[in-house]
LUMBA-695106 format. One line per field, with one value per residue (C-alpha): residue number from 1; residue in three letters; x, y, z. Coordinates in Angstrom, 1 decimal, decimal comma, m for minus. Layout:
BEGIN
padren: NUM; ...;
lumlum: ALA; ...;
px: X; ...;
py: Y; ...;
pz: Z; ...;
***
This chain:
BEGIN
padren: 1; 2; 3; 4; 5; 6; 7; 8; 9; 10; 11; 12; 13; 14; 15; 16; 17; 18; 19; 20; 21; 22; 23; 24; 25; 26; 27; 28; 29; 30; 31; 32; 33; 34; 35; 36; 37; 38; 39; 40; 41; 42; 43; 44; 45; 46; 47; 48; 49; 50; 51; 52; 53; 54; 55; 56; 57; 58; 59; 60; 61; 62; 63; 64; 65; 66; 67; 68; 69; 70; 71; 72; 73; 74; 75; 76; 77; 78; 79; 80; 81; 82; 83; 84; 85; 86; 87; 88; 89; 90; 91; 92; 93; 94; 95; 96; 97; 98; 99; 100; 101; 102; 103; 104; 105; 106; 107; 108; 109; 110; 111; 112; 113; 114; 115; 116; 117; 118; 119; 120; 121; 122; 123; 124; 125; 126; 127; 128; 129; 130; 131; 132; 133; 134; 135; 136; 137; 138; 139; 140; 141; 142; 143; 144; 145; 146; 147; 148; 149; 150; 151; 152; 153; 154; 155; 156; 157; 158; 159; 160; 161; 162; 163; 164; 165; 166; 167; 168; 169; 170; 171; 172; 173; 174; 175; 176; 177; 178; 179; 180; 181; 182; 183; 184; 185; 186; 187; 188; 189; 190; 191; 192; 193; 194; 195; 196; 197; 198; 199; 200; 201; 202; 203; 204; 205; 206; 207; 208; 209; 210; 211; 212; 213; 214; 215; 216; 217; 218; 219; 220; 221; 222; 223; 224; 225; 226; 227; 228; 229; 230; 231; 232; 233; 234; 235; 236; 237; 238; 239; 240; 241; 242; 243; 244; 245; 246; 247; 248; 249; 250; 251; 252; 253; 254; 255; 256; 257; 258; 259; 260; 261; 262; 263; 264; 265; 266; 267; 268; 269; 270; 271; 272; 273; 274; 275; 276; 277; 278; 279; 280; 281; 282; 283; 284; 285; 286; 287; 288; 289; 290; 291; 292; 293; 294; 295; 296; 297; 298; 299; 300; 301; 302; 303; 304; 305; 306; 307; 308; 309; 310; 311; 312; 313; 314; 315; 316; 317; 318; 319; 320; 321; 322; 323; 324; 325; 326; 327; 328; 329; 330; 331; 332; 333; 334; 335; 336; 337; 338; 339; 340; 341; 342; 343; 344; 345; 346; 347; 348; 349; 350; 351; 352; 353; 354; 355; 356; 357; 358; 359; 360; 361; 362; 363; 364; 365; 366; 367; 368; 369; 370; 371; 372; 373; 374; 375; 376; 377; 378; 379; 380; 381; 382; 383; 384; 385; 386; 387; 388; 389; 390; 391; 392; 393; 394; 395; 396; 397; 398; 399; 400; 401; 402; 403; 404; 405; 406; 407; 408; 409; 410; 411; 412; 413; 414; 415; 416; 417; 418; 419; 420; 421; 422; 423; 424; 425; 426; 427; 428; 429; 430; 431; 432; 433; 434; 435; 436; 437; 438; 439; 440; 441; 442; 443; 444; 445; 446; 447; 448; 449;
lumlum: UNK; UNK; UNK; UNK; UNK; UNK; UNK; UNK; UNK; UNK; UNK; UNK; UNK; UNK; UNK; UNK; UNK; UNK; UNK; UNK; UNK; UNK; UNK; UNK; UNK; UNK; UNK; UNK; UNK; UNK; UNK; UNK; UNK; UNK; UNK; UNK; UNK; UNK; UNK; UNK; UNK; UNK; UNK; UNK; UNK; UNK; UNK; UNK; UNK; UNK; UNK; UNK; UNK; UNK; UNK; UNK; UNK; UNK; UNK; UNK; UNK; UNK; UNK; UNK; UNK; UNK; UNK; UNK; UNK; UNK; UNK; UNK; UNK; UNK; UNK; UNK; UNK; UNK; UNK; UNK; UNK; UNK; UNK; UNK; UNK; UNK; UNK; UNK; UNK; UNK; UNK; UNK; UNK; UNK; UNK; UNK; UNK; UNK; UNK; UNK; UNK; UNK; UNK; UNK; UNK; UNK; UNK; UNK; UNK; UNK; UNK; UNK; UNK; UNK; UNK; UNK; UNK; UNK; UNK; UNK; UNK; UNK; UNK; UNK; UNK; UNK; UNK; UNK; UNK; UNK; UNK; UNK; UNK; UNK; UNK; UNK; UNK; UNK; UNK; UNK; UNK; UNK; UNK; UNK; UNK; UNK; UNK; UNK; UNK; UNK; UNK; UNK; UNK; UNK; UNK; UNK; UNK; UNK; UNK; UNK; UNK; UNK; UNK; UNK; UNK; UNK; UNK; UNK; UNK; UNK; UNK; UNK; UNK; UNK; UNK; UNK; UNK; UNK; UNK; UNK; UNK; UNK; UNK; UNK; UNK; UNK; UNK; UNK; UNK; UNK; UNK; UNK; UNK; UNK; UNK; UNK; UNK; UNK; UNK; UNK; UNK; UNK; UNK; UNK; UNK; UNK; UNK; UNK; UNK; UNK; UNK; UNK; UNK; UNK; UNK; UNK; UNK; UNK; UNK; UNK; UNK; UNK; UNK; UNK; UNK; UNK; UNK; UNK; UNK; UNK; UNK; UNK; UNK; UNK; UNK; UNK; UNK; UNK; UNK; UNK; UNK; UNK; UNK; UNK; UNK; UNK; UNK; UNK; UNK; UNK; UNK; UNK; UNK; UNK; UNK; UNK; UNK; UNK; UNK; UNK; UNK; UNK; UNK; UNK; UNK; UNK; UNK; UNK; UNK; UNK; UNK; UNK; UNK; UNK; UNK; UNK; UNK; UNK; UNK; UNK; UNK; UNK; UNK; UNK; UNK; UNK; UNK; UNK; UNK; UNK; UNK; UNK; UNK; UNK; UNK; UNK; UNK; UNK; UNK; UNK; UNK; UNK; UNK; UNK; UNK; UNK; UNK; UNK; UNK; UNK; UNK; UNK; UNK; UNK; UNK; UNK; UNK; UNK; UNK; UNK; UNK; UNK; UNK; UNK; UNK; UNK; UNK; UNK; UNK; UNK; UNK; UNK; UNK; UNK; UNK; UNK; UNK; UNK; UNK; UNK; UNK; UNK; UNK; UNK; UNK; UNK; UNK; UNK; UNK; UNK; UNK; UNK; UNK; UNK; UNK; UNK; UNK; UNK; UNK; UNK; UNK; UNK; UNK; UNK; UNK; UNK; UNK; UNK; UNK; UNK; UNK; UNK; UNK; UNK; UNK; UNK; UNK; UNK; UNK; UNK; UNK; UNK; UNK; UNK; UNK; UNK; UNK; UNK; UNK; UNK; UNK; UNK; UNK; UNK; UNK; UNK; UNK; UNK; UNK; UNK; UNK; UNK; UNK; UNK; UNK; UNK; UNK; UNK; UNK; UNK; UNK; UNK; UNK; UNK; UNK; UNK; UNK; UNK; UNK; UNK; UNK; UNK; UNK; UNK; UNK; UNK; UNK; UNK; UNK; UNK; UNK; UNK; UNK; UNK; UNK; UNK; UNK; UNK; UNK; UNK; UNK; UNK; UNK; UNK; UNK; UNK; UNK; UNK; UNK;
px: 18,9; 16,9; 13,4; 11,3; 9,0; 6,9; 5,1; 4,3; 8,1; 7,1; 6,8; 10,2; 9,9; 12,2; 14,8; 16,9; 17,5; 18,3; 21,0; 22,5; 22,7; 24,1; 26,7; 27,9; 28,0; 30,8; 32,6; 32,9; 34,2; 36,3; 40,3; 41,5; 42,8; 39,3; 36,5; 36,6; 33,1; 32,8; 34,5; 34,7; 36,2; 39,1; 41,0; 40,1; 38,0; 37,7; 34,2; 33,4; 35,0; 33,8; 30,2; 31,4; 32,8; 29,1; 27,3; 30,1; 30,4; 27,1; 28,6; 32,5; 33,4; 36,4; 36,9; 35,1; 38,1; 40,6; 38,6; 38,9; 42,2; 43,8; 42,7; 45,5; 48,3; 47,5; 47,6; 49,8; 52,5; 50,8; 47,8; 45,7; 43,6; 43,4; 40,2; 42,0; 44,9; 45,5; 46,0; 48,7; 48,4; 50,8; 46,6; 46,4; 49,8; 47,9; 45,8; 48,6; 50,5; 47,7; 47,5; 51,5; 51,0; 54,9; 55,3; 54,2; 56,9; 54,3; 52,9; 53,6; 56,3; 54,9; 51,3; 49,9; 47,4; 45,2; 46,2; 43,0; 40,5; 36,7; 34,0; 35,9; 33,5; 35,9; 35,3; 31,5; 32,3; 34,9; 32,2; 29,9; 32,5; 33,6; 30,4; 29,9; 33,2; 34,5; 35,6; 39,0; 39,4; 37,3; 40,0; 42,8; 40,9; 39,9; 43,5; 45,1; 42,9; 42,9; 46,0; 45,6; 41,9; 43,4; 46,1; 43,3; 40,7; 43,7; 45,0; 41,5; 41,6; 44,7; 44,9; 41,5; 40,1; 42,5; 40,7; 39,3; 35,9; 34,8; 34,1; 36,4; 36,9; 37,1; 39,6; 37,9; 34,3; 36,0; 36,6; 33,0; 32,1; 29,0; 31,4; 28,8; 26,2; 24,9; 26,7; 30,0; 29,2; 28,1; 31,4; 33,3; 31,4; 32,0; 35,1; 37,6; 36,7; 40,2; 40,3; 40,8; 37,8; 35,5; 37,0; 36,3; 32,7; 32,6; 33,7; 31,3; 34,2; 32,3; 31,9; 35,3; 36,0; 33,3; 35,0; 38,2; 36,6; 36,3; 33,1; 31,3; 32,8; 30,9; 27,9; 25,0; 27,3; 23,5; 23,7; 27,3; 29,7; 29,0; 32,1; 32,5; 32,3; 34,8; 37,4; 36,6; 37,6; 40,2; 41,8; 41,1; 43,5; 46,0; 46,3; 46,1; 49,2; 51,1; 51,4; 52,6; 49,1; 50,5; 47,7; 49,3; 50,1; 46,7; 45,0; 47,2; 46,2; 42,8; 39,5; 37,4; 37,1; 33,9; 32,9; 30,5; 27,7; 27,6; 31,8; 31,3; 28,0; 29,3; 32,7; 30,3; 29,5; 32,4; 33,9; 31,6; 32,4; 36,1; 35,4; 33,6; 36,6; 38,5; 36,4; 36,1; 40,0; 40,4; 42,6; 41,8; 41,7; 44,2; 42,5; 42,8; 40,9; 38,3; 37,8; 37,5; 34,9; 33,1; 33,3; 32,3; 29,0; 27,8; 29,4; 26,8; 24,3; 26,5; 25,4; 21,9; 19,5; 16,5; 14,4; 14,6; 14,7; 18,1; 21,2; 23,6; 27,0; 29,5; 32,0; 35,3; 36,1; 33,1; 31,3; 28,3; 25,9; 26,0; 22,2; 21,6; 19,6; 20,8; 20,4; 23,2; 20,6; 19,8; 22,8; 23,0; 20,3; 23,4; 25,2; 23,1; 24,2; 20,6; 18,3; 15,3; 12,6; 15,7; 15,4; 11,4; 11,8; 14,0; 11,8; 8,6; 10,6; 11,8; 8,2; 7,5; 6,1; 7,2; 10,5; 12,1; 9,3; 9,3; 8,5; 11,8; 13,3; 15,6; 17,1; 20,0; 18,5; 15,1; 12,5; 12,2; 15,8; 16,9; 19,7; 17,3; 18,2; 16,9; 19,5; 22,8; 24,9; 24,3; 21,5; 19,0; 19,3; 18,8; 22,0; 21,7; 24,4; 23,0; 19,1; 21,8; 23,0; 19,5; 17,6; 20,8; 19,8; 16,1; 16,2; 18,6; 16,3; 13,5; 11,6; 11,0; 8,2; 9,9; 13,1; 11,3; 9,3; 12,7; 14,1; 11,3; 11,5; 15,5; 15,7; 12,4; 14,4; 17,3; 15,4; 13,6; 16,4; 19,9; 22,6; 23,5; 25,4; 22,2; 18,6; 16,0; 13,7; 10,8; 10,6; 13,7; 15,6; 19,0; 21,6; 25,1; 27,7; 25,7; 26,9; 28,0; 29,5; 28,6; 24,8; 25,3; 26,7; 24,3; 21,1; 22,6; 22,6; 19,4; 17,6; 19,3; 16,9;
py: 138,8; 135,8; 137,8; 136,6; 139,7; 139,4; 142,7; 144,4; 144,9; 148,4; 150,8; 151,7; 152,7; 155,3; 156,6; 158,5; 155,6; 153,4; 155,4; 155,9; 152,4; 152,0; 154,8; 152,5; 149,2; 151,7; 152,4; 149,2; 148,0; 150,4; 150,0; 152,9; 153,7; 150,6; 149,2; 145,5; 144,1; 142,5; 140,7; 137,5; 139,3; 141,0; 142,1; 144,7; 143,8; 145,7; 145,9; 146,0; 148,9; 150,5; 150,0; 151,1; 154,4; 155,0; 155,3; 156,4; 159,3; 161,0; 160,7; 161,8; 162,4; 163,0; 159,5; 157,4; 159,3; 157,7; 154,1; 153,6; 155,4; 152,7; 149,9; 151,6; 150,5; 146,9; 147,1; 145,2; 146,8; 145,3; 147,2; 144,8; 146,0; 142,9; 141,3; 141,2; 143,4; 141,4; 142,6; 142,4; 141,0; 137,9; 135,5; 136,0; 134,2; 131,1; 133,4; 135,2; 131,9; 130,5; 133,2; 133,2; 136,9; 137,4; 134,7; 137,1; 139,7; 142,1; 142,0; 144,8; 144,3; 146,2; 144,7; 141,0; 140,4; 137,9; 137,4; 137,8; 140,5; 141,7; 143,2; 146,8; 149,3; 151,6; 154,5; 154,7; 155,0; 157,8; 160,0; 159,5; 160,5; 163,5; 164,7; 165,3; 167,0; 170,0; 171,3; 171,6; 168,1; 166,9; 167,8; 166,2; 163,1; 162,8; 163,5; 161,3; 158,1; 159,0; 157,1; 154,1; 153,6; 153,4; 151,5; 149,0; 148,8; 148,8; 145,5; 144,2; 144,2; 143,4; 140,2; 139,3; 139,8; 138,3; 137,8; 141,3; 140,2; 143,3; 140,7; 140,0; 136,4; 135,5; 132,3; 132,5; 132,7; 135,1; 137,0; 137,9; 138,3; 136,0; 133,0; 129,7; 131,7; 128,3; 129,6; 129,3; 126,3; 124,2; 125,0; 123,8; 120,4; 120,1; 121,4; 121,4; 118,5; 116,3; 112,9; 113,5; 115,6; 113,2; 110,7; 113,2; 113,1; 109,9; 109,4; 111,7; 113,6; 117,1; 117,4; 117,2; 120,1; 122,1; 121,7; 123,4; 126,4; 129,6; 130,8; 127,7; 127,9; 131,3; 130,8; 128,2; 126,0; 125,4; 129,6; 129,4; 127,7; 124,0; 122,2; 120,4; 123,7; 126,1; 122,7; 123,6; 127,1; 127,1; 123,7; 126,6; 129,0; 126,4; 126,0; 129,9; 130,2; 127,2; 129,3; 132,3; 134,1; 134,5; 133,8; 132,6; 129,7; 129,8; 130,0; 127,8; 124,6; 126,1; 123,6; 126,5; 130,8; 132,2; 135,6; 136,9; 138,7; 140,2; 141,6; 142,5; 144,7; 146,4; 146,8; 148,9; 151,2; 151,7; 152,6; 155,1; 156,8; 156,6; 158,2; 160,9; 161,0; 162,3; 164,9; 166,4; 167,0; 167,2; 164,2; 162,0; 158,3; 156,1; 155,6; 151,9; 152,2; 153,9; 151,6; 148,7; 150,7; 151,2; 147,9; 146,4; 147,8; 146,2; 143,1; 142,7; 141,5; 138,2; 137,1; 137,4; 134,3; 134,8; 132,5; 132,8; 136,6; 136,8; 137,3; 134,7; 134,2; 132,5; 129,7; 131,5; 128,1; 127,1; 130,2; 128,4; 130,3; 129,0; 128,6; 128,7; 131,6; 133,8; 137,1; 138,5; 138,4; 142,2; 143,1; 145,0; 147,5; 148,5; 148,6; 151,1; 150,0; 147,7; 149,3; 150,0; 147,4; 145,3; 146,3; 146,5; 143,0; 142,1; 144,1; 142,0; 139,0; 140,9; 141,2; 137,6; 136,4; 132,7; 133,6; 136,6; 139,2; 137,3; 138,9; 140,0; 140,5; 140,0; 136,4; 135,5; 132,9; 132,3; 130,5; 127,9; 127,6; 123,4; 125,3; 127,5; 127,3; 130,5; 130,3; 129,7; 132,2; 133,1; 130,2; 131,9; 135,0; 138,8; 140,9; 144,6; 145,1; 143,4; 145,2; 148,9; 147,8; 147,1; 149,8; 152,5; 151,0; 151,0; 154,6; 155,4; 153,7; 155,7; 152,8; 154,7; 153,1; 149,5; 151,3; 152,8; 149,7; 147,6; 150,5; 150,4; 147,1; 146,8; 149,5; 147,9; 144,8; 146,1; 148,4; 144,9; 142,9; 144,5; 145,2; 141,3; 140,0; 138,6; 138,1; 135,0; 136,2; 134,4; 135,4; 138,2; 136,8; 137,6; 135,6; 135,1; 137,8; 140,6; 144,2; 143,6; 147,2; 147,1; 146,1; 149,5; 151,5; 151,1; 151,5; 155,0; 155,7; 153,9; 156,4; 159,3; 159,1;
pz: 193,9; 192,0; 191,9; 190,2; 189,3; 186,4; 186,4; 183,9; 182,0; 180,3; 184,0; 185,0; 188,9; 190,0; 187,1; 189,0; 191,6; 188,5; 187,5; 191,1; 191,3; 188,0; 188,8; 191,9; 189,7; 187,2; 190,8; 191,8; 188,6; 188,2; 188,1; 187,7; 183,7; 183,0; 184,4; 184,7; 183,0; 187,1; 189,7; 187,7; 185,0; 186,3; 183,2; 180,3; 177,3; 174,3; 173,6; 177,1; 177,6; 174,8; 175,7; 179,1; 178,2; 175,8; 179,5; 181,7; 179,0; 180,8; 184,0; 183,3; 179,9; 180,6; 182,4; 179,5; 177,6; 179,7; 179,0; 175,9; 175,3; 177,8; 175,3; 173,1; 175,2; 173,9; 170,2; 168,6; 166,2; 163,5; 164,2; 165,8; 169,1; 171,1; 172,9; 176,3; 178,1; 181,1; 184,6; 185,9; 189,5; 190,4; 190,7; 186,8; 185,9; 184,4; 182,3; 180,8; 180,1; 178,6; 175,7; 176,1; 173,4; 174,1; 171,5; 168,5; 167,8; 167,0; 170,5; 173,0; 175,5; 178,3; 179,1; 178,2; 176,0; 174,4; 170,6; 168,9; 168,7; 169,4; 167,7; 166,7; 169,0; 169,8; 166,9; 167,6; 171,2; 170,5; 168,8; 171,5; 174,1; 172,0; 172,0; 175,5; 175,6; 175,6; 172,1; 172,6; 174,5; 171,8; 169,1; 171,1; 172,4; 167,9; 167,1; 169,9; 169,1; 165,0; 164,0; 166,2; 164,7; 161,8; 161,4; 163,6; 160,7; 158,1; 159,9; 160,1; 156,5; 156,0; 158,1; 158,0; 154,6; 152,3; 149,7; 149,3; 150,0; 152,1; 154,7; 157,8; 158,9; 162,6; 163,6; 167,1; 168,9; 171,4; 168,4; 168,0; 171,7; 171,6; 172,5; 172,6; 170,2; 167,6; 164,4; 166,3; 168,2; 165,3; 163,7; 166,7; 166,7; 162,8; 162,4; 165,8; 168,2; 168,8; 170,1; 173,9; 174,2; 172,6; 175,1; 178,5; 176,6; 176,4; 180,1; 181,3; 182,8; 182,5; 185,9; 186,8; 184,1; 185,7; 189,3; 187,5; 186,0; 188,0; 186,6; 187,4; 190,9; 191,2; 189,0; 188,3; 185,9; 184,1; 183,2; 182,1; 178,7; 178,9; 179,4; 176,3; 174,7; 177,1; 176,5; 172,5; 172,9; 174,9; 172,4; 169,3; 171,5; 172,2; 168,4; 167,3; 170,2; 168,7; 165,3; 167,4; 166,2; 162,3; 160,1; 157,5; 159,4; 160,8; 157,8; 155,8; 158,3; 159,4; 159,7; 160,1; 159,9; 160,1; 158,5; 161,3; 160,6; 164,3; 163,8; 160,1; 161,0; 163,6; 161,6; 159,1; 161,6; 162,9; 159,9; 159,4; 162,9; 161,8; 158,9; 161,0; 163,2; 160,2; 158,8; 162,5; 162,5; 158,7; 157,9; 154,5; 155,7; 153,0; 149,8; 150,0; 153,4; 151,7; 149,2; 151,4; 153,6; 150,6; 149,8; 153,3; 153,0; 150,1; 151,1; 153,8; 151,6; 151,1; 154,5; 153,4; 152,7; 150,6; 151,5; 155,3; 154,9; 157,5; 157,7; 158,8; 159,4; 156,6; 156,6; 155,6; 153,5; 151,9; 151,5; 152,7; 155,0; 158,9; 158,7; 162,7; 163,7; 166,4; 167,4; 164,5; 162,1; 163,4; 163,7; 160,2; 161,8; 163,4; 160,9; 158,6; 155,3; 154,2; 152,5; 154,7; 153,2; 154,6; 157,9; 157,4; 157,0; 160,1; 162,7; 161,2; 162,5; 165,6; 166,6; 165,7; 170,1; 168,9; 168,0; 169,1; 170,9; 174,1; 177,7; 178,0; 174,1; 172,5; 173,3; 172,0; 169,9; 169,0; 170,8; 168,2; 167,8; 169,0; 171,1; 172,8; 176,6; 178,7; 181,2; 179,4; 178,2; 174,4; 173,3; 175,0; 177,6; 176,4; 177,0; 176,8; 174,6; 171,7; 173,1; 172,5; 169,3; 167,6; 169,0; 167,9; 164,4; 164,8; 165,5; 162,5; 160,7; 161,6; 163,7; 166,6; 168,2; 168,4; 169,6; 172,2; 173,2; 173,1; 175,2; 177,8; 178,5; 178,5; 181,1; 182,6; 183,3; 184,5; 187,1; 188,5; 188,9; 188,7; 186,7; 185,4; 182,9; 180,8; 181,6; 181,1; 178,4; 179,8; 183,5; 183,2; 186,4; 186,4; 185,5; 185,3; 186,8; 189,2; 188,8; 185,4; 184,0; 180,3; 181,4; 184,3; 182,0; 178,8; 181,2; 181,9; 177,7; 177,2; 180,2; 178,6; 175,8;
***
């Protein structure tokens, strides 16, 4: 499905046909309780379905319900919601040994999961869901996911902010769900590169890594993780599962946490749909909770760097800003806690055609930036995920012609080549996994508007 249209990206052909096709990708994916994000993904992510259950919602309410109340039978007793609830199919013993969760006592004993988290979603798409409810199912489905959204965010400060900086640190790229994006990947290199992976470098042994890997199998390994990088995440996993996931531990011996701008920003946001969540069912979130709520949304502006005008994301250790742009510096659109001559300045730079504006917007990292690559993963492709989260906060924030134009030419996109995983922003040819569910599901939202 490689076609290489390059048509004018602003007509959309047939809407309706869009969404039927979008409607089969969600069938297809679907696994009954979740949607897998596509065939090569054949387990349940948390933000993926979370951005699933925002489109499926139009379709049946009722069944987004069911999505992202399933990603409840994976938290953890200590709170946490992890990043992955494994399936359970005798092909995925490797992948469950390899995050070996049954190791922490606070992990469940009836499903396996991954032992970290992802970008916390799931209250924003809880109030979308509940909308399209009916009233009395919208009570139950607020009341039933209330305390487990709860005692999630309390853990997330808990665990992750231990210094009671408003800011939560991540101890893994997975954690943030753009898993090569530069910030990350600089750390890695700085920070977490042991001896025998320098040496399969130094061998020029990637190719022999590459023939190992399933996605590479499948995909254009040019589109995907390089090797030296996947053999960097999965070493930081190796570690985080030799301290049984206890960040103490992790933290006490750690070369590098990174407060995220992307996590922290849509952390804002979703505490302010939890806090929603309450009001709608009368229940007082902890005062504590508050407090640190309150607190995150100041604390955003710690991220910022004057002169560059962006946000960026922050070493945990140092405090020093990861100064490697990337697509998170619009995230805090999203979040909707900048004052708006703040987010004035971050659509100027949005609309900058040598940086971020390009055919098909918005690439994961700039045009400019030395890792931009158009084909590979998050240095360079446009995902609709991100597209959803910056045009939900340019239209908060009152921009509503650039949401629309981003909106246009998302859907646009989509409509010429298919529901991929990501999209070159030059030519927009697919790339990476086809009928990918969050990209089906989020074309449905973005043509509801």
């Amino acid at each position: 499905m490689e076609n290489q249209n390059t048509e004018n990206p602003d007509t959309i052909q047939e809407e309706p046909d869009l969404t039927s096709r979008m409607v089969e990708v969600l069938s297809e994916n679907n696994l009954g309780s979740f949607t897998s994000p596509a065939k090569l993904y054949p387990h349940q992510w948390l933000w993926d379905s979370a951005f699933i259950a925002i489109g499926l919602r139009h379709i049946d309410a009722e069944r987004a319900a069911e999505e992202v109340a399933s990603l409840i039978r994976g938290q953890w007793a200590n709170g946490m919601i992890p990043n992955m609830i494994f399936n359970d199919g005798a092909s995925y013993k490797f992948e469950r040994d390899s995050w070996r969760s049954w190791l922490s006592p606070f992990a469940p004993d009836s499903v396996a999961t991954s032992g970290i988290t992802q970008p916390p979603m799931i209250a924003d798409a809880v109030v979308k869901i509940a909308e399209k409810l009916p009233k009395t199912h919208r009570q139950e489905f607020y009341r039933f996911m209330y305390e487990p959204l709860v005692e999630y965010h309390e853990w997330i400060y808990n665990e992750r902010d231990p210094h009671n900086e408003g800011l939560a640190l991540q101890i893994h790229p997975y954690e943030v769900g753009l898993d090569n994006t530069p910030p990350w990947v600089h750390q890695l290199y700085e920070h977490s590169r042991p001896w025998w992976i320098a040496l399969i470098e130094r061998l020029h042994l990637q190719k022999v890594v590459n023939f190992l890997r399933r996605d590479t199998r499948r995909i254009n390994p040019g589109q995907r993780i390089s090797s030296l990088e996947a053999l960097l995440l999965w070493d930081v996993v190796r570690r985080l599962r030799r301290k049984k996931y206890d960040i103490e531990k992790i933290l006490h011996r750690s070369d590098f946490c990174t407060q995220d701008i992307t996590f922290n920003s849509i952390l804002v946001r979703n505490n302010t749909q939890l806090q929603h969540i309450a009001k709608e069912i009368r229940r007082k979130l902890p005062d504590e909770l508050l407090a640190k709520i309150k607190h995150s949304e100041e604390a955003i502006e710690k991220l910022y760097d004057q002169p560059s005008g962006q946000y960026y994301s922050r070493d945990f250790i140092t405090h020093k800003l990861i100064l490697e742009p990337s697509i998170g510096t619009f995230m805090p659109l999203y979040a909707g806690s900048i004052t708006k001559e703040r987010a004035g300045e971050l659509v100027k730079l949005m609309k900058d055609h040598k940086k971020y504006w390009l055919h098909h917007p918005i690439p994961s990292v700039p045009l400019d930036s030395t890792f931009f690559d158009s084909d590979r993963y998050w240095q360079g492709p446009s995902w609709v995920n991100t597209n959803w989260l910056i045009i939900d906060g340019l239209e908060r924030y009152g921009f509503d012609t650039e949401a629309k134009e981003l909106r246009t030419r998302t859907i646009a996109m989509v409509d010429k080549q298919g529901s991929y995983e990501y999209f070159d922003p030059i030519d927009g040819r697919g790339l990476g996994a086809e009928n990918f569910a969050w990209t089906a599901a989020l074309t449905i939202d973005l043509l509801q508007k």
